[in-house]
C-alpha positions, 0 to 999 in steps of 0.5 A, a space after each residue: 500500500 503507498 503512503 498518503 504523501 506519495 499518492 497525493 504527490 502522484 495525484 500532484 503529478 498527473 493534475 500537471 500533466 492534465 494542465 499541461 495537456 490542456 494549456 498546450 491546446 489552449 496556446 494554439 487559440 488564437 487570442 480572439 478565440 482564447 477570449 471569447 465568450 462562452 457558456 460556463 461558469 467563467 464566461 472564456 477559456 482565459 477567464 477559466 484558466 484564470 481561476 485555475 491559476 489564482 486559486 492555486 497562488 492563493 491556497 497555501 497552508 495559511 489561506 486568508 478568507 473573508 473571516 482571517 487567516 485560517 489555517 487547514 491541514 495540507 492533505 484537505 488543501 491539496 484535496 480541494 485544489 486538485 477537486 477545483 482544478 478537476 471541475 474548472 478544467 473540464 470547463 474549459 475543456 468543453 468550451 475548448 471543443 467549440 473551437 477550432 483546436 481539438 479538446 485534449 485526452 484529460 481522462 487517461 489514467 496513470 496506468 502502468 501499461 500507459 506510460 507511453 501515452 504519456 511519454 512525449 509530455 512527460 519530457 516536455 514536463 522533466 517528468 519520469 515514471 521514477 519521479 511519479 511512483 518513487 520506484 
């Protein structure tokens, strides 16, 4: 059985590279596109990505809320951040399927017989199997 540190590193790992995959697709919108209005909860692909990114500099063990600063254990941040990611992301991803720019696999899993699905991406990320399971 693996530790709750390496699966949440592992978990850590793969919402990076489902970002990655992402933003890659993203990057190739052109910038009327990457702002356009959208149905979703954030009204653009940028404006999306944007939560995604403000929510992850805000959370830290110490978060400041409307109340003060509170403090939470890491394993409950880290929970949610990645839940936040998850559910923005497929936002985005969705709204990615109404341009031009083919959405992105984001569901493949981590699988050991896998890894070559996600090789190319790994190297552009400075990722190893090794860095991700600790083997």
């Amino acid at each position: 059985m693996i530790s709750l540190q390496r699966h949440l590193a592992a978990r850590a790992y793969q919402n990076a590279w489902a970002n990655h995959r992402l933003l890659k697709a993203c990057a190739a919108l052109p910038e009327a596109e990457f702002a356009a209005a959208r149905t979703g909860f954030f009204p653009s692909i940028r404006a999306t990505l944007n939560q995604i990114v403000t929510v992850d500099w805000m959370y830290a063990v110490a978060i400041l809320r409307r109340k003060g600063r509170v403090e939470e254990a890491l394993h409950r941040l880290l929970a949610h951040a990645f839940e936040h990611q998850v559910h923005h992301r497929g936002q985005a991803h969705a709204m990615l399927a109404g341009t031009a720019v083919a959405p992105p696999q984001l569901d493949e899993f981590f699988c050991a017989n896998e890894a070559g699905l996600r090789a190319a991406d790994f190297a552009e990320l400075g990722f190893s199997e090794e860095m991700v399971w600790g083997r």
